[in-house]
C-alpha positions in Angstrom: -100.3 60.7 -13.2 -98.6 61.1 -16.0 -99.0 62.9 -19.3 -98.6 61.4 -22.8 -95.5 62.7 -24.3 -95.8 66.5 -25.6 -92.4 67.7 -27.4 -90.8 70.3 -25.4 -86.8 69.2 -25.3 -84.8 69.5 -27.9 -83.1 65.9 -29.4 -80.2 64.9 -30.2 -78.6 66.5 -33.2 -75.6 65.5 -35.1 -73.8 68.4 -35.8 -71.2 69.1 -38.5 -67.8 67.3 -38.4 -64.7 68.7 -36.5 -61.0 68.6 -37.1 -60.5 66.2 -34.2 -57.3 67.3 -33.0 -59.3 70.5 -31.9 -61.8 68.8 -30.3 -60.7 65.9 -29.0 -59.9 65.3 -25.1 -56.8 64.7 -23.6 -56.5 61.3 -23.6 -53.5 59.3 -24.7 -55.4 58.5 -28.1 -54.5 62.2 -29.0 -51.3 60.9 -30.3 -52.1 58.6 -31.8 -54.3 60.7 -33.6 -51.7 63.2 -34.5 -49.3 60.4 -35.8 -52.4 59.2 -37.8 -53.0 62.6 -38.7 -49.2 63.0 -40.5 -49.4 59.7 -42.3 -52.3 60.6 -43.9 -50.3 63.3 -45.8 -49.7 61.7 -49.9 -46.2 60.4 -49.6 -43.6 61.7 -52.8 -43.0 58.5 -54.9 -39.3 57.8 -55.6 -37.5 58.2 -58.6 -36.2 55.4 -60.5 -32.8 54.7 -61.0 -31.6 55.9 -64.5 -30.4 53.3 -67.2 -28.9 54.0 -70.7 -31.5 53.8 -74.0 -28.2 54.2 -76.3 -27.8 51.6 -79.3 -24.6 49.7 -79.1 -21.5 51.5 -80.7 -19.8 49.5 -83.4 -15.7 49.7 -83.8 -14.7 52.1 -86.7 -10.9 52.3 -87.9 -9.0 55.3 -86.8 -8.9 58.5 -89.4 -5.9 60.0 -90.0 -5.0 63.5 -89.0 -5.0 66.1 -91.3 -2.4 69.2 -92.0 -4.1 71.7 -89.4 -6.2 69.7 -87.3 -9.3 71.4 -85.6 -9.7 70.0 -81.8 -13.6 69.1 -82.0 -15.1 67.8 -78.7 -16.9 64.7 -78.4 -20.2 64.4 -79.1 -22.3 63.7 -76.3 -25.1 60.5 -76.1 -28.9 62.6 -75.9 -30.6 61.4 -72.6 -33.9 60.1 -72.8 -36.5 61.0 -70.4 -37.1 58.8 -66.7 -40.1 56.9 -66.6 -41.9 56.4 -62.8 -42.2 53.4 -61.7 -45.6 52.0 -61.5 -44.8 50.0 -58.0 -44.1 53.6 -56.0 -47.8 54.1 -56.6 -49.2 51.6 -55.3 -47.2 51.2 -52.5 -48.7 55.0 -51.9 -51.9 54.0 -52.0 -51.4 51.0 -49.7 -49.6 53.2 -46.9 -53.1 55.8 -47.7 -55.4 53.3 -47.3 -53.5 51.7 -44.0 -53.6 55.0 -42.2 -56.6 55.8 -43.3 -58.0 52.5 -41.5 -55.8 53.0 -38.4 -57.6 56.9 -38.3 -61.5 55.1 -38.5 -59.8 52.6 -35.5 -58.6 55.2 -33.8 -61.8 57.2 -34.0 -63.9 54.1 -33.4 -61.7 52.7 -30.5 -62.5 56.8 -28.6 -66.1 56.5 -29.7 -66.0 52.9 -27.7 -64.3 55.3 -24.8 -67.1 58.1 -24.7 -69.5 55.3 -24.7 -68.3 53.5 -21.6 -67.6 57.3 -19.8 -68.6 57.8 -16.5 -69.6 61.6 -17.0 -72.4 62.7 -19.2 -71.7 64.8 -21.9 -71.1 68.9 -21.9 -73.8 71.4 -21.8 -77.2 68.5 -21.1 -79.4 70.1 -18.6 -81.7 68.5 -16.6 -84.2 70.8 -14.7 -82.8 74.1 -15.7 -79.1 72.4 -14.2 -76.1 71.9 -16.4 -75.0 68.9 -15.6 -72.4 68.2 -18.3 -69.7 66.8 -17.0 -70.5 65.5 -13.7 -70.7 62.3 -12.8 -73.9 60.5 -11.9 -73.8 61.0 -8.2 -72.2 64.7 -8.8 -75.7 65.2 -10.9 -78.3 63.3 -8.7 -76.7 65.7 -5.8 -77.0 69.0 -7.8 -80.6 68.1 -9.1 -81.7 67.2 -6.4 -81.1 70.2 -4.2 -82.5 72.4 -7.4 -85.7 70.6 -7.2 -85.6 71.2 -3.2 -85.7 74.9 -4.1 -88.2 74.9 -7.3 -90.5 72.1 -6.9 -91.1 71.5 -3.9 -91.8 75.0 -3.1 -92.5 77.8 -6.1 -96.1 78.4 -7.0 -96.5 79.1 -11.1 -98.9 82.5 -11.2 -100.3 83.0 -14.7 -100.9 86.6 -15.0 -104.2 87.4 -16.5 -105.8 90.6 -17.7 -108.6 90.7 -14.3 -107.0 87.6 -12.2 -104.5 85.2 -11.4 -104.1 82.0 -11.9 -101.7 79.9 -9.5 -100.7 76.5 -9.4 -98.8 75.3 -6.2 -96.7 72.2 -5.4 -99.4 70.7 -3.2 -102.1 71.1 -6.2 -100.0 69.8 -8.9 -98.2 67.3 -6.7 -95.2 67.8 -8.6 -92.5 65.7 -7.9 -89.0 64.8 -9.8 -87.6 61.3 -9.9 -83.6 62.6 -9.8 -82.1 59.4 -10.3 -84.2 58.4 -13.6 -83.6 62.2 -15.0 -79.9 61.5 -14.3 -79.4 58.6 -15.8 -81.4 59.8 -19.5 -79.1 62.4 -18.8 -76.0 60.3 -18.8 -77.2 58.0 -21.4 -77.8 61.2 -24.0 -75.4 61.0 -26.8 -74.3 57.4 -26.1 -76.9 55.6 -28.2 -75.8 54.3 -31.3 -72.6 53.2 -32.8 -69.3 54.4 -31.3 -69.1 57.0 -34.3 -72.2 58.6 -33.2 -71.0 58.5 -29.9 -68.1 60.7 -31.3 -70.1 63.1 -33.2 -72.7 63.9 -30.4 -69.9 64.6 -27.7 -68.6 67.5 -30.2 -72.3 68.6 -31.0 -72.9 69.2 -27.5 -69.4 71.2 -27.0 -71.1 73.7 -29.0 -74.8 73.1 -28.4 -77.1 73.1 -24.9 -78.8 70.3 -24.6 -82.2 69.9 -22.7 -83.6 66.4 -21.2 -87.2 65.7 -21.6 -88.9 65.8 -18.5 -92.0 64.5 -18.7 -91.2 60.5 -18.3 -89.6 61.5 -15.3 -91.2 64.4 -13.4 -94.9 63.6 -11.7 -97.2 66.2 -12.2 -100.9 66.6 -12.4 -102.1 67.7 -15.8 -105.7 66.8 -15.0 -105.9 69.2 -12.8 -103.9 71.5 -14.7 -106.2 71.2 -17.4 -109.4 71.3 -15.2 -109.0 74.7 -13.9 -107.6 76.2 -17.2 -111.0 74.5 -18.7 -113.3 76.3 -15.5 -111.4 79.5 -15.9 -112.5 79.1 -19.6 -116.3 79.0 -18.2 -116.0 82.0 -15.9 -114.4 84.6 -18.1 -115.3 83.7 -22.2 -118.5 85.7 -22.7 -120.6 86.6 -26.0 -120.8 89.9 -27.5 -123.3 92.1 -26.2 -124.2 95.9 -27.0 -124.4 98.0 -24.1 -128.0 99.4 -22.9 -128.6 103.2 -21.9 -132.1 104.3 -20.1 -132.5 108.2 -19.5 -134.7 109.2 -16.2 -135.5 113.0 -16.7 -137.1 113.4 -13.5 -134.7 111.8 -11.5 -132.0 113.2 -13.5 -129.8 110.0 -14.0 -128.4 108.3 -17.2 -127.7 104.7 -16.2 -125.7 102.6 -18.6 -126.1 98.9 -18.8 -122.5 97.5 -20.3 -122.3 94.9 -22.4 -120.3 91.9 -22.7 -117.2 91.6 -25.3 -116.9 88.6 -27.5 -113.8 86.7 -25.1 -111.7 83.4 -25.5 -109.6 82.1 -23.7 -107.0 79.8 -25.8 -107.0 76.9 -23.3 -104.7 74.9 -25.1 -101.9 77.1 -26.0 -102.6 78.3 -21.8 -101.8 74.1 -20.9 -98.9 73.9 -22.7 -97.4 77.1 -21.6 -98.2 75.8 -17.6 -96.6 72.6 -18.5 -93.7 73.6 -20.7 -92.8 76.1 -17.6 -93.0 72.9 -15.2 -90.8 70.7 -17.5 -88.0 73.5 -17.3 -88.5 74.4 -14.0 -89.4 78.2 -14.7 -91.6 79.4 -11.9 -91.3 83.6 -13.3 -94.9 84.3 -13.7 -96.5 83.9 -16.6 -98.7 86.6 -18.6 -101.4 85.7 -20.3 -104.1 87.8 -22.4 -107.5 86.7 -23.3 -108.8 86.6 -27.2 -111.1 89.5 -27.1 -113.1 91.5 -29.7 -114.4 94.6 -27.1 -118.4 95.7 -27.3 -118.6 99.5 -28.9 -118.3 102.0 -26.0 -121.5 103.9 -25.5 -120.8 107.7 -26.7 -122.3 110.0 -24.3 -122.3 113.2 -26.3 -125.5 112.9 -27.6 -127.2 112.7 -24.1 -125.5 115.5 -23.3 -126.1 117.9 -25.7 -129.9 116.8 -25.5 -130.2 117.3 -21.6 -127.2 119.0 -20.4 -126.7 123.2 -20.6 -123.2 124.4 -20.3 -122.4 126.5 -17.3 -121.0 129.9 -18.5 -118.4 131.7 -15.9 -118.4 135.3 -15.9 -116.1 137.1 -18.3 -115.1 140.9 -18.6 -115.7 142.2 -22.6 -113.6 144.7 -23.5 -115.8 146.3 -26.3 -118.2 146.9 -24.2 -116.4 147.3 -20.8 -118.9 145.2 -19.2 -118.8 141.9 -17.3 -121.2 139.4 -17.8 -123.4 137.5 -15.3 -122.6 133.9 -14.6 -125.2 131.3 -15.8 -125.1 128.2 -13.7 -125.1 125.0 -15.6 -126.8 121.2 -15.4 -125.8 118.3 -16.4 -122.8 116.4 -15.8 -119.1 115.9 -16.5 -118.8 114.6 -19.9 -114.8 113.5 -19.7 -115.4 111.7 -16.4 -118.6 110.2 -17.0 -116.6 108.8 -20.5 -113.8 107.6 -18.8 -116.0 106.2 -16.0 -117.7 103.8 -19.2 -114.0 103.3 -20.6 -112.7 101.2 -16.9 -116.4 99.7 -16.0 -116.4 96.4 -15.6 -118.2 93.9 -18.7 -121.9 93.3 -16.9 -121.9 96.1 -14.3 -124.4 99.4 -14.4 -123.1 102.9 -14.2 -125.2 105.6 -12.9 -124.3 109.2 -13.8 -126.6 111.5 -12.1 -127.1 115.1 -14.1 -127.1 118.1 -11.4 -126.8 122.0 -11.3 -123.1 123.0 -12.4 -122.3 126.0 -10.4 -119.8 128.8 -12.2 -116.5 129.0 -11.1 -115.9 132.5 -11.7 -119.4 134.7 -10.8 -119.7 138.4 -11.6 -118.6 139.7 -8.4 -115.4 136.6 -8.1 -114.2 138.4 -11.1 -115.2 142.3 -10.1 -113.4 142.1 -7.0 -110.6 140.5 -9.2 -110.3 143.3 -11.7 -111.8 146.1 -9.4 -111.2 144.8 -6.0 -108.2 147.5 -5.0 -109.0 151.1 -4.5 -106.3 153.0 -6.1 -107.2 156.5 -4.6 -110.4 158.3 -3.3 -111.0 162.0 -3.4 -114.0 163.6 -1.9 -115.1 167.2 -2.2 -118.0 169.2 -0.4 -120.4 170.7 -2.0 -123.2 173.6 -0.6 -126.6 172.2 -0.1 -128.5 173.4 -3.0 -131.7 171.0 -4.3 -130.8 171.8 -7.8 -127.3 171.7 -7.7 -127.4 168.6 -5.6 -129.6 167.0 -8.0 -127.5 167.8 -10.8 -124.2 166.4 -8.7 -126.5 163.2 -8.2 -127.3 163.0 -12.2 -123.5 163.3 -13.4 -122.2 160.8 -10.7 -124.7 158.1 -11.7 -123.8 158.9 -15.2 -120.4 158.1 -14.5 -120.4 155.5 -11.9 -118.7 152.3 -13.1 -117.6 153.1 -15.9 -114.5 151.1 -17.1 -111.5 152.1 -19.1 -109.2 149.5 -20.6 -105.6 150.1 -21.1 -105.0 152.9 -23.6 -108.7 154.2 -23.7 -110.0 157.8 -23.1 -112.3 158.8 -20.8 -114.3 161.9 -21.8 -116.7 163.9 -19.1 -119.4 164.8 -22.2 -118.8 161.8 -23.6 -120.2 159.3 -20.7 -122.4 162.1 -18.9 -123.6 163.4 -21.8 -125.8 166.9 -22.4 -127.0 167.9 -19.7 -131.1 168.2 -20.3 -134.2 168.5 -18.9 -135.3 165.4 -20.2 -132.6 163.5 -18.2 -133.8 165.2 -15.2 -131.3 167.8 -15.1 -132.3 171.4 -12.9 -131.3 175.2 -13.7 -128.1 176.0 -11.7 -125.6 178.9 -11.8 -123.1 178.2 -14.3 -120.2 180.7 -15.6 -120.8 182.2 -19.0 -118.7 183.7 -21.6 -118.1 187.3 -20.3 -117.9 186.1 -16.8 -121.1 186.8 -15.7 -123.0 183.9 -13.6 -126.2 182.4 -15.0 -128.7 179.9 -14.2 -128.7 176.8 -16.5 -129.6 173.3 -16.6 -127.0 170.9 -15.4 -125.1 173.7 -12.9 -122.7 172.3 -10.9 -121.6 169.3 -12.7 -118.0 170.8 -13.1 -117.2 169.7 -9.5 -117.8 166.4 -10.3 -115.4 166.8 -13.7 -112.9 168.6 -11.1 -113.1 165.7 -8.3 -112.1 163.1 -11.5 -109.2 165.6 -12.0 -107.9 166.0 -9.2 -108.2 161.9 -8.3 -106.6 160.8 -11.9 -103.2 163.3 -10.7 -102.7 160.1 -8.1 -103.0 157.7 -10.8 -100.4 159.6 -12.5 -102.6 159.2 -15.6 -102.1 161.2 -18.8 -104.1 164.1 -19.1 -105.6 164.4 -22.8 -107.1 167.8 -21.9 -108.4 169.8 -19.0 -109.0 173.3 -19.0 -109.5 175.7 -15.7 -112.3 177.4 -14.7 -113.2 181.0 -15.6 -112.6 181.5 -11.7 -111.3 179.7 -8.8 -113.3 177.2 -6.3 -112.9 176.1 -2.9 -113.9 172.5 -3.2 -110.5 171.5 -4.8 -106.8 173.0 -3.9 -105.9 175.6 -6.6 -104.5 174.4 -10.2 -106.4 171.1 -9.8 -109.9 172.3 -11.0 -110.9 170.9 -14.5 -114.5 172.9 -15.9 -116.8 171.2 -18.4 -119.4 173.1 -20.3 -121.4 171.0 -22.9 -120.7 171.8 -26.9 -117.2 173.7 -26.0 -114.9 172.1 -23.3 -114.1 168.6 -22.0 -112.0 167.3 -19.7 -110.2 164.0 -20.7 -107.7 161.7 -19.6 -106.2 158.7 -20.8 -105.7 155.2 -18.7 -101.8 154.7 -19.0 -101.7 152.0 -16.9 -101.6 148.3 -17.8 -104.9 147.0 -16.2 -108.1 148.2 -16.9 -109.4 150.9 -14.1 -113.1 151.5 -13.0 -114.5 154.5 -11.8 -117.0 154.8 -8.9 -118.9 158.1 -8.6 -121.3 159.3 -6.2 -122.6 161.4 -3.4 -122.9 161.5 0.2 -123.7 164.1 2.9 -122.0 167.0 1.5 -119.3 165.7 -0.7 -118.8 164.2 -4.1 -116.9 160.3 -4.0 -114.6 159.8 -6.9 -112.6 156.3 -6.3 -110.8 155.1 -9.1 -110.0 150.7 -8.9 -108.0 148.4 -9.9 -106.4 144.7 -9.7 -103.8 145.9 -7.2 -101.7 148.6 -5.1 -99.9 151.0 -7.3 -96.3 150.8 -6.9 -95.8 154.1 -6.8 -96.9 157.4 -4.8 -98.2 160.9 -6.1 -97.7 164.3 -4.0 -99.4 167.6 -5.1 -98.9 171.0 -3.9 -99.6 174.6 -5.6 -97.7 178.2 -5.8 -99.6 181.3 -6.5 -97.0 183.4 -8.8 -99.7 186.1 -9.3 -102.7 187.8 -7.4 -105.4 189.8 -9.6 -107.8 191.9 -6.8 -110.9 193.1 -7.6 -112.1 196.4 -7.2 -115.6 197.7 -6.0 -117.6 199.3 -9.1 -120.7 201.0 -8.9 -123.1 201.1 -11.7 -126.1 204.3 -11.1 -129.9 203.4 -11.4 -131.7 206.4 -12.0 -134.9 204.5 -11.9 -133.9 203.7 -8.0 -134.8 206.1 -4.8 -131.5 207.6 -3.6 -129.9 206.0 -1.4 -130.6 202.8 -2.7 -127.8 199.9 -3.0 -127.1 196.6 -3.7 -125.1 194.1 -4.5 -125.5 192.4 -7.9 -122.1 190.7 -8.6 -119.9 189.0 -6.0 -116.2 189.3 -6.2 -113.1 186.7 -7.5 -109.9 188.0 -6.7 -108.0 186.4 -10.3 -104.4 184.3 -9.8 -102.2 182.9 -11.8 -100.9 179.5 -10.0 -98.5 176.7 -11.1 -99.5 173.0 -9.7 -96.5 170.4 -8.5 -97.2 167.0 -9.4 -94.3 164.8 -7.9 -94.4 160.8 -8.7 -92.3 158.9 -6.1 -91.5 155.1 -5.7 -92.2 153.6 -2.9 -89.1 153.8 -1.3 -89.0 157.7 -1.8 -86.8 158.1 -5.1 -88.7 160.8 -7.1 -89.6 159.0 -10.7 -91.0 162.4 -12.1 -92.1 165.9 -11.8 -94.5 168.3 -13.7 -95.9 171.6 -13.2 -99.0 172.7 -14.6 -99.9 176.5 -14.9 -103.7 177.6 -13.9 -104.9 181.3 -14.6 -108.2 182.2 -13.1 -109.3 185.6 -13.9 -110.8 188.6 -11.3 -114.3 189.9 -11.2 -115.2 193.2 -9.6 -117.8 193.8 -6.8 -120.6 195.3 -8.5 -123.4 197.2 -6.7 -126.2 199.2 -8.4 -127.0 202.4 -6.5 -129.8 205.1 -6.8 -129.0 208.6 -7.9 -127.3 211.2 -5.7 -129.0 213.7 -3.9 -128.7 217.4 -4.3 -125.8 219.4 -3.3 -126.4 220.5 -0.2 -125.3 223.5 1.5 -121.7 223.9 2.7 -123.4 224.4 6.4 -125.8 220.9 5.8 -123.2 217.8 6.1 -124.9 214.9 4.0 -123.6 212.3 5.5 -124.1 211.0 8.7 -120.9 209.5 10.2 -122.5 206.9 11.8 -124.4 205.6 9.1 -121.9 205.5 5.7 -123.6 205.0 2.3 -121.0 202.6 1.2 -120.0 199.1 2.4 -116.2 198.3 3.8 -113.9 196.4 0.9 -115.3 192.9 1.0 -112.6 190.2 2.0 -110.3 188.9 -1.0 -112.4 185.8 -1.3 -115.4 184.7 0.8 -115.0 182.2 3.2 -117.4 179.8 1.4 -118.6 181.1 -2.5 -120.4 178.4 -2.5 -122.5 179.6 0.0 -125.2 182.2 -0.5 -124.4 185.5 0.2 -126.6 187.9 2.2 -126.9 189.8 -0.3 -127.0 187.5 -3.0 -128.8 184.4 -2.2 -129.5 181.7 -4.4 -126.0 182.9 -6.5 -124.5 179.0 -7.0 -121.6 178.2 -9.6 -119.9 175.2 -10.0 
């Protein structure tokens, strides 16, 4: 069926006037033109021939010459002015006014030409074809095979925001009548006068023109119409809020969305379907509904009400601590958002609240910082259930503590004094003077000295570290470090660029220092020791008259002194040495004491006093015992740290 007429071509125009020998064909009325063109030009009138004004001269009698006569010239007649004649302008005017008639013949005589042309006019399209100049079979031809490829065949899509809308050939049952298009075509510009004739050939040099379709193409518009109209009833909708219901014990928020307030402009749709059909445009066609959106439920509210955040563990470097992990509940706020933001108008979303486990736990980020032993030294000790139990106190004390970048560690500071009310025993201790005494917190100086002696392989700066009074076996010589509470410390400071965390304890025998980190050291650390002096101890015997004679014993064990120089060498790992530094150690030399009764009486010359096999005094005792550590048969119980 066909559609009552809805403007989509553009109509004839008549454009300005040309210079028409520009425009004009060639055809053999071009010179006339021209030669029309040249007479046009205002033509010079002549002048008229010139004809005396003078008055008549009258005869006068001759004068006699005088004595000297003067030769005077004779005077001339003044000329008056030529006056046109009136006839050379209208004979002007009349050759004006002929050519100006033989131009509009001319002009009309080639607008009686275009008229009766077998070729339509430049630049007229029919279909989407430019047809201008062909004749009508050349058009009908051409037309024809464009509808063959558009028509017949191409399906319009209309592009919407959710869907597509297509229109095919066999639903619109579009069809072109060819030979009626054509011949509108070649009749465009022709109507009229022959003048008009003129003027639209040179308007549509310069200007496309477009036939109207619609009389001639069959297409459906009722059912073009219909399904814009039943699209209309699916999509438009009325604003609606969205609805939210909160189930605590099932842990669920489900959202209800509402509807947006959405048109669809049906009409400005039908003409944009047909208007693509008429000019044979089958590129798809987008097309966006009128819509006012419904507000977008904000979740933050329900989650600040039933949600708690999950907190990952972190490490605090004020208090060189890293916290516990807390797991969470609730849900993912950004996703659960974004999840509303793309639902579809109508449907229900369901966000279900659930425990939120950490990322990073307390022992994720432990072994992270910590998980890399730098170096490990262990050192024996005697078993002594005091000293043991002091060992046990100091490393506890100690164990795990951390030292960030830059920070000191200090042996009083962290263990503290060393008191009964922590737990600490009596234990031998060295006191000013050398002598050995029993006090609580003995033995704590070998775990000071296993810190030492594991911070040299850290090559870590040492802040201060003093020897002890004497030297022990449980380290190598020169890498001791004593502690005694209210005097001397031993302190070193963490030059490295990661924080380092000290684990202390002990086990069968032997104090555990192990000092980690984030990762292998890229270096190495050798040690080694000289002895440059040697200080022996002498035997020294101190009288007891309150003793039987012959009595003796022991009271101080002996320390042969030294004075010893440490080698600390710091390699890379491919060997190159990076540094070295000696460090000096002088530990002093106690005598062998033993208290003895009083001597007997002189006895006479022919008595001997002694018995050879049975000597009143003991052999030199070795330089150093074997284990000082250990008690002595002679001594037991004598510990020192």
């Amino acid at each position: 069926m066909y559609l009552p007429h809805v403007p989509q071509a553009a109509q004839p125009e008549t454009g300005p006037e040309e210079d028409l020998t520009k425009v004009l064909p060639d055809l053999p009325l071009q010179e006339a033109l021209d030669q029309a063109a040249q007479a046009a030009q205002p033509a010079q009138p002549r002048e008229p021939a010139a004809h005396s004004t003078q008055p008549r001269q009258t005869a006068v009698p001759p004068v006699p010459p005088t004595r000297n006569p003067r030769a005077v010239p004779p005077e001339e007649p003044e000329e008056e002015p030529v006056r046109r004649g009136v006839s050379g302008g209208i004979l002007a005017a009349i050759v004006g006014g002929a050519l100006v008639l033989l131009a509009v013949v001319i002009f009309f005589g080639y607008g009686l030409v275009l008229k009766g042309g077998d070729t339509i006019y430049p630049n007229v399209f029919v279909a989407g074809i430019n047809v201008g100049g062909m004749t009508s079979e050349e058009a009908v031809a051409a037309v024809a095979d464009a509808v063959a490829a558009s028509y017949s065949s191409a399906t319009l899509d209309v592009q919407l925001p959710d869907r597509t809308l297509s229109f095919t050939p066999d639903q619109t049952n579009v069809a072109l009548d060819a030979d009626e298009a054509i011949a509108e075509a070649m009749a465009y510009g022709r109507s009229g006068n022959p003048f008009s004739a003129v003027l639209n050939y040179f308007s549509c040099r310069s200007n496309e023109r477009y036939i109207d379709l619609q009389t001639v193409l069959n297409l459906d518009t009722d059912y073009i119409r219909n399904r814009i109209d039943e699209l209309a009833q699916e999509v438009e909708t009325t604003l609606s809020p969205s609805k939210v219901d909160v189930n605590e014990a099932a842990g669920t928020i489900t959202v209800q969305v509402g509807y947006p307030d959405r048109q669809l402009d049906t009409e400005g749709l039908y003409e944009a379907v047909y208007n693509a059909f008429m000019n044979s445009d089958f590129t798809t066609l987008t097309w966006d509904y009128q819509e006012t959106p419904c507000e977008l439920v904000d979740l933050t509210p329900y989650y600040e009400q039933y949600c708690t955040e999950v907190q990952n563990a972190e490490y605090d470097e004020e208090t060189h601590t890293i916290s516990e992990e807390v797991p969470g509940y609730g849900f993912d706020l950004e996703a659960a958002q974004q999840q509303l933001a793309t639902a579809e108008p109508g449907s229900t979303v369901v966000i279900q609240m659930e425990d939120i486990e950490p990322e990073v736990t307390k022992l994720d980020l432990s072994s992270e910082m910590f998980g890399t032993a730098l170096h490990k030294v262990s050192t024996k000790y005697a078993v002594n259930s005091n000293r043991t139990n002091n060992l046990d106190l100091a490393c506890k004390a100690i164990n795990g503590t951390i030292l960030n970048p830059g920070e000191i560690f200090s042996f009083n500071d962290v263990v503290g004094e060393r008191t009964a009310a922590k737990g600490y025993l009596p234990a031998t201790v060295f006191v000013t003077g050398g002598a050995s005494e029993s006090e609580l917190g003995g033995g704590v100086c070998q775990v000071a000295s296993s810190i030492y002696y594991c911070s040299l392989f850290l090559n870590l700066e040492q802040v201060h570290r003093e020897p002890h009074m004497y030297v022990v076996d449980y380290v190598d010589f020169g890498m001791d470090a004593t502690v005694y509470w209210g005097s001397i410390d031993y302190q070193f400071k963490n030059t490295l660029d990661y924080p380092i965390k000290i684990q202390a304890n002990i086990d069968g025998g032997t104090v555990n220092i192990t000092f980690w980190g984030p990762e292998e050291l890229d270096f190495t650390v050798e040690t080694d020791y000289k002895i440059l002096e040697t200080y022996p101890w002498t035997t020294v015997e101190q009288v007891d008259e309150t003793k039987p004679v012959g009595y003796r014993e022991r009271t101080v064990s002996p320390y042969t002194g030294y004075k010893v120089v440490a080698y600390i060498t710091v390699k890379d790992l491919d060997g190159n040495v990076l540094e070295s530094r000696e460090v000096y150690s002088t530990y002093r030399k106690r005598d062998q004491v033993y208290v003895v009764g009083p001597a007997e009486e002189v006895p006479d010359p022919d008595d001997p006093t002694t018995d050879p096999d049975d000597p009143t005094t003991d052999p030199d005792d070795p330089l150093n015992p074997d284990d000082p550590l250990a008690p002595s048969e002679d001594d037991e119980g004598t510990l020192w740290p």
